[in-house]
N, CA, C and O atoms as CSV, one atom per row, in Angstrom:
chain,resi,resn,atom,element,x,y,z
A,1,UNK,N,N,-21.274,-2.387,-24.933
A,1,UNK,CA,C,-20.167,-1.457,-25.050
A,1,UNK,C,C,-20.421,-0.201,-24.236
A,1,UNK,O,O,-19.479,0.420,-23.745
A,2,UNK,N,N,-21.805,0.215,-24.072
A,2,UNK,CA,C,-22.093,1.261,-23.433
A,2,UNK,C,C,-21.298,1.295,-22.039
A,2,UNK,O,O,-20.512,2.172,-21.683
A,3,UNK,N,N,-21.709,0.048,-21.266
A,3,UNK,CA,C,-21.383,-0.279,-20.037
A,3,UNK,C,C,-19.750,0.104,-19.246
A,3,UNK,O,O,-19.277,0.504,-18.182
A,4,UNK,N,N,-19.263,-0.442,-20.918
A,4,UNK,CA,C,-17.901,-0.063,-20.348
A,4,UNK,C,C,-17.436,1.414,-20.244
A,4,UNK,O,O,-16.746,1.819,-19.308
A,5,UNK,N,N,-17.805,2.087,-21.137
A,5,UNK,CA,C,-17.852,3.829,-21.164
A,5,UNK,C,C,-18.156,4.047,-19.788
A,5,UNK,O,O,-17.252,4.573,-19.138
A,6,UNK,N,N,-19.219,3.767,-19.186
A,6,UNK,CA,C,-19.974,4.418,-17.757
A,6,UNK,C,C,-19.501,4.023,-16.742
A,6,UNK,O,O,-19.893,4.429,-15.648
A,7,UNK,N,N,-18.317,2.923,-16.931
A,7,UNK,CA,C,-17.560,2.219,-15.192
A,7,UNK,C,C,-16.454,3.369,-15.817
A,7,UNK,O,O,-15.997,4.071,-14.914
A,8,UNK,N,N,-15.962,3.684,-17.099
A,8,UNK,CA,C,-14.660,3.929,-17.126
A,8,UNK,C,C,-14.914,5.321,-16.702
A,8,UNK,O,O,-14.059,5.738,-15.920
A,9,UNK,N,N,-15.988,6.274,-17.044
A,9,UNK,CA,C,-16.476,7.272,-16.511
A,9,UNK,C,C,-16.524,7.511,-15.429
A,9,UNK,O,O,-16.159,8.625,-15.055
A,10,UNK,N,N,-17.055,6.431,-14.392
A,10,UNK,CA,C,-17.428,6.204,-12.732
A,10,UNK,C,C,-15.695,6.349,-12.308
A,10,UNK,O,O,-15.334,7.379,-11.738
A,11,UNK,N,N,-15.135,5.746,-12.484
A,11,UNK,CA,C,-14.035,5.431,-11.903
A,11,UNK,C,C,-12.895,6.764,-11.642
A,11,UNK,O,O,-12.074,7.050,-10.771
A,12,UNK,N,N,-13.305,7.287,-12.754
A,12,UNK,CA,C,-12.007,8.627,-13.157
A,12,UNK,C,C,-13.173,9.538,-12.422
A,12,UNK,O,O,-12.630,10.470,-11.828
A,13,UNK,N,N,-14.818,9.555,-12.260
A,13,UNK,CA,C,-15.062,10.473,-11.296
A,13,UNK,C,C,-14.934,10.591,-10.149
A,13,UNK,O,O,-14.850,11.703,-9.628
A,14,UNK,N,N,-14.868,9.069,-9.227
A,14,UNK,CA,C,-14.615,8.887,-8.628
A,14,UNK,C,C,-13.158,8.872,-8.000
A,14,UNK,O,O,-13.100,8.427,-6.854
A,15,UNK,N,N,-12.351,9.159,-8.398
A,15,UNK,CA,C,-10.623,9.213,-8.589
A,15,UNK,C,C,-10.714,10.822,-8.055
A,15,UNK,O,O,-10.511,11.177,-6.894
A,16,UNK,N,N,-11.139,11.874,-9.404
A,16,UNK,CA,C,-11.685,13.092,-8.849
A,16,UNK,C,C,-11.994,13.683,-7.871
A,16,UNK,O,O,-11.415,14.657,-7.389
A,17,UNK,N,N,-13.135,13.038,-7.406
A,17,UNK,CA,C,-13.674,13.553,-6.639
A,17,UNK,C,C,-12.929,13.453,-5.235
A,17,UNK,O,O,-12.723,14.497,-4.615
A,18,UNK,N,N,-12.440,11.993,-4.615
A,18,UNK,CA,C,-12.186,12.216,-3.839
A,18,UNK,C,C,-10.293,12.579,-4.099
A,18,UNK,O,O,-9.591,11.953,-3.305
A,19,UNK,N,N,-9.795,13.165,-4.741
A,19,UNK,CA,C,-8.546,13.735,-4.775
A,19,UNK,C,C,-9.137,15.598,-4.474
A,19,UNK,O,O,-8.576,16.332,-3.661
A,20,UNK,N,N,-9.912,15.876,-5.031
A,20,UNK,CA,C,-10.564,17.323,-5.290
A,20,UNK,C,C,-10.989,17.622,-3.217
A,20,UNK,O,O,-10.657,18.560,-2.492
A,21,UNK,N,N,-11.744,16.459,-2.925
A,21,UNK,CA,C,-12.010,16.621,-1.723
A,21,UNK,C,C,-11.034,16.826,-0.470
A,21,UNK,O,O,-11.206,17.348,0.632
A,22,UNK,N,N,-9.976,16.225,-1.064
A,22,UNK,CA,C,-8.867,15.928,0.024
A,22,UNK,C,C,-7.991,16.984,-0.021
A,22,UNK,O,O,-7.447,17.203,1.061
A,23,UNK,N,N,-7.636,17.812,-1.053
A,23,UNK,CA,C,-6.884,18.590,-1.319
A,23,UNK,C,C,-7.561,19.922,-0.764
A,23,UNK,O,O,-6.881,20.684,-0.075
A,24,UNK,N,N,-9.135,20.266,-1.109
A,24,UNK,CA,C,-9.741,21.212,-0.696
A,24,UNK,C,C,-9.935,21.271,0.742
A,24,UNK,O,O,-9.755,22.385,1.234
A,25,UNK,N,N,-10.280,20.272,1.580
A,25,UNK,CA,C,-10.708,20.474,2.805
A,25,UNK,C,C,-9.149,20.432,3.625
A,25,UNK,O,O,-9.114,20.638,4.838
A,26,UNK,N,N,-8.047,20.183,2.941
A,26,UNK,CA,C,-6.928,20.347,3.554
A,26,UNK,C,C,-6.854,22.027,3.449
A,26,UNK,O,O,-6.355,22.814,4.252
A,27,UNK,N,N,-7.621,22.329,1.999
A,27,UNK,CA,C,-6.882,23.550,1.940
A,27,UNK,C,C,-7.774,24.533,2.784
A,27,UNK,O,O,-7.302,25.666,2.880
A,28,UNK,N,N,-8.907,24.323,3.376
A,28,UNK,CA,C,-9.969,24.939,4.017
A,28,UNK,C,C,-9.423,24.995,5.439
A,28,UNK,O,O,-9.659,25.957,6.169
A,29,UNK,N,N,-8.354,23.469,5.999
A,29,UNK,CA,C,-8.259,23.393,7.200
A,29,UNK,C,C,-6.920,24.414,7.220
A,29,UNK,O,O,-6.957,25.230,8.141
A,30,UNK,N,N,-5.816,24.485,6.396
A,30,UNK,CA,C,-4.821,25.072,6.895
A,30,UNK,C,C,-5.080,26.747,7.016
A,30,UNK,O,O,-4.641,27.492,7.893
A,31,UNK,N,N,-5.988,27.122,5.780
A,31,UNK,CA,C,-6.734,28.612,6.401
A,31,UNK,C,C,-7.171,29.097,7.640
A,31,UNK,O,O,-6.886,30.150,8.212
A,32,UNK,N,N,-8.026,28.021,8.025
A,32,UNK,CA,C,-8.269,28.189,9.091
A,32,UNK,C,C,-7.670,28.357,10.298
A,32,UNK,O,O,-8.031,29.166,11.153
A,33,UNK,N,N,-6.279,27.201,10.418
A,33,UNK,CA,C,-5.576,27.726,11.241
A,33,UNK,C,C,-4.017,28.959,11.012
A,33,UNK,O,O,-3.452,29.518,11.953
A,34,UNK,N,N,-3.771,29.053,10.057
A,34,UNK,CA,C,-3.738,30.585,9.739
A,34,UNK,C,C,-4.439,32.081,10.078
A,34,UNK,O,O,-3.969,33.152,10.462
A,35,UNK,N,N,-5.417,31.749,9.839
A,35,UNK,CA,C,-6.550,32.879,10.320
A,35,UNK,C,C,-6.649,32.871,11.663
A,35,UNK,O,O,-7.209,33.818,12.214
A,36,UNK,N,N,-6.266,32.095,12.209
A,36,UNK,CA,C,-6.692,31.923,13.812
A,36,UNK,C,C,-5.283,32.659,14.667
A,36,UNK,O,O,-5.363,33.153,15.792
A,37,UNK,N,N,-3.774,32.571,13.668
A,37,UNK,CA,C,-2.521,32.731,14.418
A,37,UNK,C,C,-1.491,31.442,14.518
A,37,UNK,O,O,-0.376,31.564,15.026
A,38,UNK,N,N,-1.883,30.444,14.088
A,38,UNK,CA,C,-1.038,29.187,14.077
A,38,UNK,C,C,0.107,29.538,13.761
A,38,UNK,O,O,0.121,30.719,13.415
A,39,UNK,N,N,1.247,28.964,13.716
A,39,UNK,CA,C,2.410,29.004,13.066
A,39,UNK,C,C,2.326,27.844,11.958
A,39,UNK,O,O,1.969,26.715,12.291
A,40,UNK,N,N,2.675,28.163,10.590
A,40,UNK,CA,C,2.952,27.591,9.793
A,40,UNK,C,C,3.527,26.420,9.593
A,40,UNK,O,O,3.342,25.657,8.645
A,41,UNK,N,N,4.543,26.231,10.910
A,41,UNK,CA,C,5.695,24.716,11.152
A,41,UNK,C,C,4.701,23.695,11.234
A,41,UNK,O,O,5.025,22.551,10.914
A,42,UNK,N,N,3.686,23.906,11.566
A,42,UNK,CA,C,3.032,22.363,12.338
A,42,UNK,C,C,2.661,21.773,10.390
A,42,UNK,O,O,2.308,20.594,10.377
A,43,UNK,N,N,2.698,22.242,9.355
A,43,UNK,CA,C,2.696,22.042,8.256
A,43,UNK,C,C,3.482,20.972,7.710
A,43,UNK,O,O,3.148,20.069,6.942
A,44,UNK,N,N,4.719,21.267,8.307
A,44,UNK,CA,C,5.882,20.069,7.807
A,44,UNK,C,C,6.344,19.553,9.152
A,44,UNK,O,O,7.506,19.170,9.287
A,45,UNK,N,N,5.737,19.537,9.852
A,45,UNK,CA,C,6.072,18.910,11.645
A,45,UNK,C,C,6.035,17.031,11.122
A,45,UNK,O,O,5.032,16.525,10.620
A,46,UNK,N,N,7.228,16.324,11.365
A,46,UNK,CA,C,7.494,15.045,11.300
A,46,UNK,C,C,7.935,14.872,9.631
A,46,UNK,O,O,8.465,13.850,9.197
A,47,UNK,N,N,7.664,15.870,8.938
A,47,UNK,CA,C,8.465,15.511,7.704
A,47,UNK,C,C,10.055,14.986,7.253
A,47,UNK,O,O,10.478,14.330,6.301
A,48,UNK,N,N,10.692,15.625,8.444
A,48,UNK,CA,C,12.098,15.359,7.934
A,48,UNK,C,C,12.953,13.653,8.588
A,48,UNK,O,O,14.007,13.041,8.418
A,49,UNK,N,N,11.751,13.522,9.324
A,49,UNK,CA,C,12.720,12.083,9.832
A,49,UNK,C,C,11.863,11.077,9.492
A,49,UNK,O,O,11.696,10.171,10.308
A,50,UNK,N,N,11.103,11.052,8.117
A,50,UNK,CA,C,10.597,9.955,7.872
A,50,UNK,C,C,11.212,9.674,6.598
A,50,UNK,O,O,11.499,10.362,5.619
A,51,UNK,N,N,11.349,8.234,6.958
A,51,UNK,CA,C,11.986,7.733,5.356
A,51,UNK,C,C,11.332,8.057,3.750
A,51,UNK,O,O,10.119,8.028,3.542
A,52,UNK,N,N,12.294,8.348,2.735
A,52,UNK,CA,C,11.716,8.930,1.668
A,52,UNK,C,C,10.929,7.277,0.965
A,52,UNK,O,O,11.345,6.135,1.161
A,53,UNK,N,N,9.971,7.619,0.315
A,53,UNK,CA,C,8.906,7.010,0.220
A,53,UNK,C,C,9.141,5.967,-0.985
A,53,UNK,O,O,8.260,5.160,-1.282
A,54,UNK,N,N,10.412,6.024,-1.686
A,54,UNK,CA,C,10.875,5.397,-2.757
A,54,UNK,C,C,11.275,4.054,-1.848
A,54,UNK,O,O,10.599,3.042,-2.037
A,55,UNK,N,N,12.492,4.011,-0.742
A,55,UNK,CA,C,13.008,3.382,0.049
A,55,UNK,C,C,11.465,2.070,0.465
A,55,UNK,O,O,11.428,0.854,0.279
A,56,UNK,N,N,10.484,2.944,1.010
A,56,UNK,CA,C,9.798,2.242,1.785
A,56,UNK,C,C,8.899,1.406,0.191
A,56,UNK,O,O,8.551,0.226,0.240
A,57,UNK,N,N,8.736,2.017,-0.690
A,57,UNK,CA,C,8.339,0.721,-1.801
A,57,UNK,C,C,9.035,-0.395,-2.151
A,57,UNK,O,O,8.634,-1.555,-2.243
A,58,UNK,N,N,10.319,0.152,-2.373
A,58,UNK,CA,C,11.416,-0.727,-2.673
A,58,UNK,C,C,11.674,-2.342,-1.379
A,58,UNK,O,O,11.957,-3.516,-1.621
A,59,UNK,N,N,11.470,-1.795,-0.397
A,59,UNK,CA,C,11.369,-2.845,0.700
A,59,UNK,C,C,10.014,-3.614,0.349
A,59,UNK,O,O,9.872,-4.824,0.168
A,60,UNK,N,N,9.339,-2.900,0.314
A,60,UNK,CA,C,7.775,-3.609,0.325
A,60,UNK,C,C,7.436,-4.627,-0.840
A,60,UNK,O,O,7.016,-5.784,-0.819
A,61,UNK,N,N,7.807,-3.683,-1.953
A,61,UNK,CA,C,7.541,-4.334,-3.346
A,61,UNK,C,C,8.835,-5.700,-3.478
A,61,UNK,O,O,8.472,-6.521,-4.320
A,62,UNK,N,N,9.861,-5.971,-2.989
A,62,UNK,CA,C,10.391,-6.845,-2.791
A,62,UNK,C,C,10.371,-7.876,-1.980
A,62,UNK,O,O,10.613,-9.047,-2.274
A,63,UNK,N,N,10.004,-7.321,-0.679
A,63,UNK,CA,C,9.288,-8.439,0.048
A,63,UNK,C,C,8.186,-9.091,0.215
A,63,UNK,O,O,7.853,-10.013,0.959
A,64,UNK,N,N,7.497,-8.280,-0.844
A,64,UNK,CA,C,5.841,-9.269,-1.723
A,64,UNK,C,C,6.439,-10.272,-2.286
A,64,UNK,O,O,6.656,-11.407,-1.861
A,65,UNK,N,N,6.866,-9.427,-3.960
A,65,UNK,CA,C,7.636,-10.417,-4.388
A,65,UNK,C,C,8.174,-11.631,-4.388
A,65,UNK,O,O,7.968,-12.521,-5.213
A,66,UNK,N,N,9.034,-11.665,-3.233
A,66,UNK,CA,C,9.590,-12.896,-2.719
A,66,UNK,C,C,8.668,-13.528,-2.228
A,66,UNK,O,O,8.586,-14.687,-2.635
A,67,UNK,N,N,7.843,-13.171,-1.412
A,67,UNK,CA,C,7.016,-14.091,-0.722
A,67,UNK,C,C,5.937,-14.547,-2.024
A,67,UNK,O,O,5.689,-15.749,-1.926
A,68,UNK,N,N,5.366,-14.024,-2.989
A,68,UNK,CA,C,4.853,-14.333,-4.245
A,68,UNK,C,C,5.557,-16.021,-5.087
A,68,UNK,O,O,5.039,-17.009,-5.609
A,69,UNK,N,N,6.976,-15.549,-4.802
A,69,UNK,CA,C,7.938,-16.697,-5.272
A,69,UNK,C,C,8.020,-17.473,-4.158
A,69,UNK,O,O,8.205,-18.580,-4.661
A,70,UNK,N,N,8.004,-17.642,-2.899
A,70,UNK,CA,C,7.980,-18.386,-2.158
A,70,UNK,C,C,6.639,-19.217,-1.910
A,70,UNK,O,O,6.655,-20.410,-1.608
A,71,UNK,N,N,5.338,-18.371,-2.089
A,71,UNK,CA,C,4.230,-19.086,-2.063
A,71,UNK,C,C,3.945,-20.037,-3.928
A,71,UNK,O,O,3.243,-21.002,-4.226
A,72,UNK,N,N,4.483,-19.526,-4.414
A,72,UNK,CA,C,4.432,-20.167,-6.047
A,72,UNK,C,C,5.382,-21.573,-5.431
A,72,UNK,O,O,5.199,-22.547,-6.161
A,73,UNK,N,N,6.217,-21.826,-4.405
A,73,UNK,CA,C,7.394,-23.048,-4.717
A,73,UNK,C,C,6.856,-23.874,-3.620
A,73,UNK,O,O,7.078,-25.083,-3.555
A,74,UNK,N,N,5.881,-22.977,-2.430
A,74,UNK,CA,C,5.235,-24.258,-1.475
A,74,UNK,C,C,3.760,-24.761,-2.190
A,74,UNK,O,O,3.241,-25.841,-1.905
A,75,UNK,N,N,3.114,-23.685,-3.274
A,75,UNK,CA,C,2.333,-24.531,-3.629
A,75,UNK,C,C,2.435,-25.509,-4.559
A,75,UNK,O,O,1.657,-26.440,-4.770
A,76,UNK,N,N,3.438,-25.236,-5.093
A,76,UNK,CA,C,4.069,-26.610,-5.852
A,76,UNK,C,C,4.504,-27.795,-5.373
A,76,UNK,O,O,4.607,-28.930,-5.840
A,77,UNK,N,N,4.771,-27.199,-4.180
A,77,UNK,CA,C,5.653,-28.886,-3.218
A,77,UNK,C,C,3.805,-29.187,-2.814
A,77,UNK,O,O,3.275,-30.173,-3.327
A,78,UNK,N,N,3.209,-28.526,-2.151
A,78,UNK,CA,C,2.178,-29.119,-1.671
A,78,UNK,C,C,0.606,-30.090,-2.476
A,78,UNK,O,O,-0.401,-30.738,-2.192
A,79,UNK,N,N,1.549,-29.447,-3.795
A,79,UNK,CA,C,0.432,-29.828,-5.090
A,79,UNK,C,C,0.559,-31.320,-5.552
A,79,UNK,O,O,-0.314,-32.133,-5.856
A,80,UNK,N,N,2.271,-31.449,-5.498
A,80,UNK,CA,C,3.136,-32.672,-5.983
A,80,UNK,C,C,3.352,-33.626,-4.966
A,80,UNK,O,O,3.073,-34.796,-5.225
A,81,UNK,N,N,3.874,-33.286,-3.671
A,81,UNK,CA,C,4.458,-33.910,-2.924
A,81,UNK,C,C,3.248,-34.593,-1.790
A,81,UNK,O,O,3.065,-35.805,-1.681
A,82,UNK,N,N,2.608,-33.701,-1.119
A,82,UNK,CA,C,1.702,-33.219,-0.633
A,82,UNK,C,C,0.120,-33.841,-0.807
A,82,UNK,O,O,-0.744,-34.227,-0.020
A,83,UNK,N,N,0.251,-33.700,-2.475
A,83,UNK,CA,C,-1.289,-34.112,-2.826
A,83,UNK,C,C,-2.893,-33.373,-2.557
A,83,UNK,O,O,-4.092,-33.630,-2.444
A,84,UNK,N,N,-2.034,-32.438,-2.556
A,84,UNK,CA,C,-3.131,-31.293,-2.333
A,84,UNK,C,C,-4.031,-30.740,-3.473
A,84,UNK,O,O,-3.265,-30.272,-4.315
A,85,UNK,N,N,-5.114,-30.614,-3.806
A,85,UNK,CA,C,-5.255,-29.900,-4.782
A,85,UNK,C,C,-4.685,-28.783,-5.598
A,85,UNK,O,O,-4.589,-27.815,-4.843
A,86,UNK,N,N,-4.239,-28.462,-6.863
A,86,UNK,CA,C,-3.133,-27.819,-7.396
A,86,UNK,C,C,-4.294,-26.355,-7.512
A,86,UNK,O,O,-3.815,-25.221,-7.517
A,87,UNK,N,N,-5.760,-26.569,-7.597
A,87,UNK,CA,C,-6.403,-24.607,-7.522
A,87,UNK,C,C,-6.714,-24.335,-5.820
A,87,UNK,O,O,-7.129,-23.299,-5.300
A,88,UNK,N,N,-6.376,-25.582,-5.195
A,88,UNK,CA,C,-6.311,-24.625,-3.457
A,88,UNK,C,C,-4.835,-24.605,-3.272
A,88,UNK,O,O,-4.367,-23.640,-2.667
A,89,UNK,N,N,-4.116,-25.439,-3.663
A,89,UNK,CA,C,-2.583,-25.059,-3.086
A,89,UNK,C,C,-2.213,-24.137,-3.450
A,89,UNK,O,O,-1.769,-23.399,-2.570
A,90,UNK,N,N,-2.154,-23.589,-4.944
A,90,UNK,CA,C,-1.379,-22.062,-5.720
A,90,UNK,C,C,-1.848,-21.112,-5.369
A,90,UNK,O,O,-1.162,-20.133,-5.077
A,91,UNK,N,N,-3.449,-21.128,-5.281
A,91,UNK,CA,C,-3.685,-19.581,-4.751
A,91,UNK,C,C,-3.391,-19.564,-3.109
A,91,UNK,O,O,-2.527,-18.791,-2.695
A,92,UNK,N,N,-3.972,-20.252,-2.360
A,92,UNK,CA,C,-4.044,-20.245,-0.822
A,92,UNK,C,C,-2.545,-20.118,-0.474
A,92,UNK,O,O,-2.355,-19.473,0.557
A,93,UNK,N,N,-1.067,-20.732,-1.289
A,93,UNK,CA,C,-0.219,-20.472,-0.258
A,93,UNK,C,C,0.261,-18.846,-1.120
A,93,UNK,O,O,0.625,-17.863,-0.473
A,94,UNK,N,N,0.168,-18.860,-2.522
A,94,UNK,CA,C,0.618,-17.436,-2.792
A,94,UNK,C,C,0.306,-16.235,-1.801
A,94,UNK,O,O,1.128,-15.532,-1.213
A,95,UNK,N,N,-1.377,-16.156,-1.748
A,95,UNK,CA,C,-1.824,-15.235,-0.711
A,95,UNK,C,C,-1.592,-15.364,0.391
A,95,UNK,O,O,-1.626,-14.408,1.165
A,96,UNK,N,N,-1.207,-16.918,0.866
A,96,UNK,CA,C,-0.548,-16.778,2.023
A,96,UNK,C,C,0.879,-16.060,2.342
A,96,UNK,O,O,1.026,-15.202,3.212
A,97,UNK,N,N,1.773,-16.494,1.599
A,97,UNK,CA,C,3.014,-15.908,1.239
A,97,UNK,C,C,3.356,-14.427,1.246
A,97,UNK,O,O,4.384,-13.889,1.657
A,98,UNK,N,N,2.179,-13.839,0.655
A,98,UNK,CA,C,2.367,-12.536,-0.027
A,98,UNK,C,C,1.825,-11.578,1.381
A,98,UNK,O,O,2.126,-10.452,1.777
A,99,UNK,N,N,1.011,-12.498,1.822
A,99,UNK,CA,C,0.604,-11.272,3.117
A,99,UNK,C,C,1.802,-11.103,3.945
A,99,UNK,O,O,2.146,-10.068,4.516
A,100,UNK,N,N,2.557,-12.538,3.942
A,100,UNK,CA,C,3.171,-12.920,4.961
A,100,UNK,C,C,4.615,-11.492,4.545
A,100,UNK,O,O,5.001,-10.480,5.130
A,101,UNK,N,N,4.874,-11.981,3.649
A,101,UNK,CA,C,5.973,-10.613,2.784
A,101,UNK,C,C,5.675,-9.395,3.275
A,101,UNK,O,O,6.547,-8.710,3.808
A,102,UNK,N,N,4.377,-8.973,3.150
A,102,UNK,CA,C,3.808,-7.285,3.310
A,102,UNK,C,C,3.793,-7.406,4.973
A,102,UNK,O,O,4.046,-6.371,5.590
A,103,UNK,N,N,3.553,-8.435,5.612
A,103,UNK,CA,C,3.472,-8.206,7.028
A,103,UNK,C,C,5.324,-7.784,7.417
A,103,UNK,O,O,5.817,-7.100,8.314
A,104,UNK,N,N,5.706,-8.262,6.712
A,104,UNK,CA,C,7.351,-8.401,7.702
A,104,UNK,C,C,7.822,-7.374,6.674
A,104,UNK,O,O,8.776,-6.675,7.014
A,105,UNK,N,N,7.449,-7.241,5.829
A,105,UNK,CA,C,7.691,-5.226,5.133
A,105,UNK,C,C,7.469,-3.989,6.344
A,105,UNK,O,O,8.117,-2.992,6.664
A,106,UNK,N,N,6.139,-4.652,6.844
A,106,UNK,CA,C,5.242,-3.287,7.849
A,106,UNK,C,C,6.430,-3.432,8.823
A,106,UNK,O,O,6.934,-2.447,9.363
A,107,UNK,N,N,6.806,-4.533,9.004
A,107,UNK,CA,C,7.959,-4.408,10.802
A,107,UNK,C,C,9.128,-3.892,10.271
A,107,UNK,O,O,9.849,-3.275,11.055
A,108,UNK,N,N,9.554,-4.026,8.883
A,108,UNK,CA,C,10.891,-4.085,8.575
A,108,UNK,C,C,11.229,-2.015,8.090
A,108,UNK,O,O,12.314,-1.477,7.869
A,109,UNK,N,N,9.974,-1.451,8.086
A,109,UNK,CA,C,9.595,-0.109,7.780
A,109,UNK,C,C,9.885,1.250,9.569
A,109,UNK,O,O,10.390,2.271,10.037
A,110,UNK,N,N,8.826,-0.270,9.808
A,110,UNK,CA,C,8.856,0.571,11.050
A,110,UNK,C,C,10.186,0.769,11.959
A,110,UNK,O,O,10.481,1.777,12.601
A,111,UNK,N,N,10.797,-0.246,11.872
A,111,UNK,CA,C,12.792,-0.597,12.304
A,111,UNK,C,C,13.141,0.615,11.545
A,111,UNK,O,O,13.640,1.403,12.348
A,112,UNK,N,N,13.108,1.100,10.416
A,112,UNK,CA,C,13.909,1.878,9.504
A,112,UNK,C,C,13.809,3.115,10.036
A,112,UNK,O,O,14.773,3.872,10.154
A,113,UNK,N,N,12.468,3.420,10.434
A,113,UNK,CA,C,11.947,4.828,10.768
A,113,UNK,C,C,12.345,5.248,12.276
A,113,UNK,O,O,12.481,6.416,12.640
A,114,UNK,N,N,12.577,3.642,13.435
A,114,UNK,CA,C,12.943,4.089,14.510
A,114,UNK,C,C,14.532,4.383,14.316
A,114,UNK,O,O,15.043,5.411,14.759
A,115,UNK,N,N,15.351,3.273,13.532
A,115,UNK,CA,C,16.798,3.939,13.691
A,115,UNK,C,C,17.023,5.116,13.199
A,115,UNK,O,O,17.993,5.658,13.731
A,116,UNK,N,N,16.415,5.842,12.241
A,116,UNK,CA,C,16.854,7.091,11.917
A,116,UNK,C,C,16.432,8.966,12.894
A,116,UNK,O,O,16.919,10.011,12.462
C-alpha cells in the first residue's frame, strides 16, 4: 500500500514541477525582454488567427473515435472472415485505425488554420 502513496506522490510532483517550471522561466523570459525595451505585442503575436482550441479537439477526438470504431469492425472481419488471430487482429487494427484517425485530424487542422 505504501507503494501506491509514493507513485501517487511522484506523479502530482512531477505534474508540479514541471507546470511551476514552465510558467516561471516564461515569466523570467518575458522580463527580460521588457527590461531590454521590447514591445509587449510579440506576447500575443499569432494569437488571433489560430483556431480556438475546443474546435481543434472536437475534430481530433472524433476522428480517433471513428477510426477506434473502424479498427474494432476490420478487426472483426479479419478475426472471422480472415482467420486471423482475434488478440493480433483487435489490437493491431484498432491502433492501426486510431493513428490513422489522429493522422488525418493533424491534415484536417492544419486545412482549418490555412483557410482562416
Amino acid at each position: 500500500m505504501g507503494s501506491e502513496v509514493i507513485i501517487f506522490i511522484a506523479l502530482f510532483s512531477v505534474i508540479f514541477g514541471v507546470t511551476y517550471l514552465y510558467f516561471s522561466t516564461r515569466n523570467r523570459e518575458r522580463l527580460a525582454l521588457i527590461e531590454k525595451g521590447v514591445d509587449a505585442s510579440i506576447f500575443l503575436k499569432g494569437r488571433g488567427r489560430t483556431q480556438p482550441i475546443w474546435k481543434v479537439l472536437i475534430v481530433n477526438m472524433a476522428l480517433l473515435l471513428m477510426g477506434i470504431g473502424a479498427g474494432v469492425i476490420i478487426g472483426g472481419t479479419l478475426a472471422q472472415v480472415g482467420g486471423v488471430d482475434w488478440d493480433i487482429a483487435m489490437p493491431g487494427s484498432i491502433f492501426l485505425m486510431a493513428g490513422t484517425g489522429l493522422l488525418i485530424g493533424f491534415f484536417v487542422t492544419r486545412k482549418m488554420d490555412r483557410e482562416e
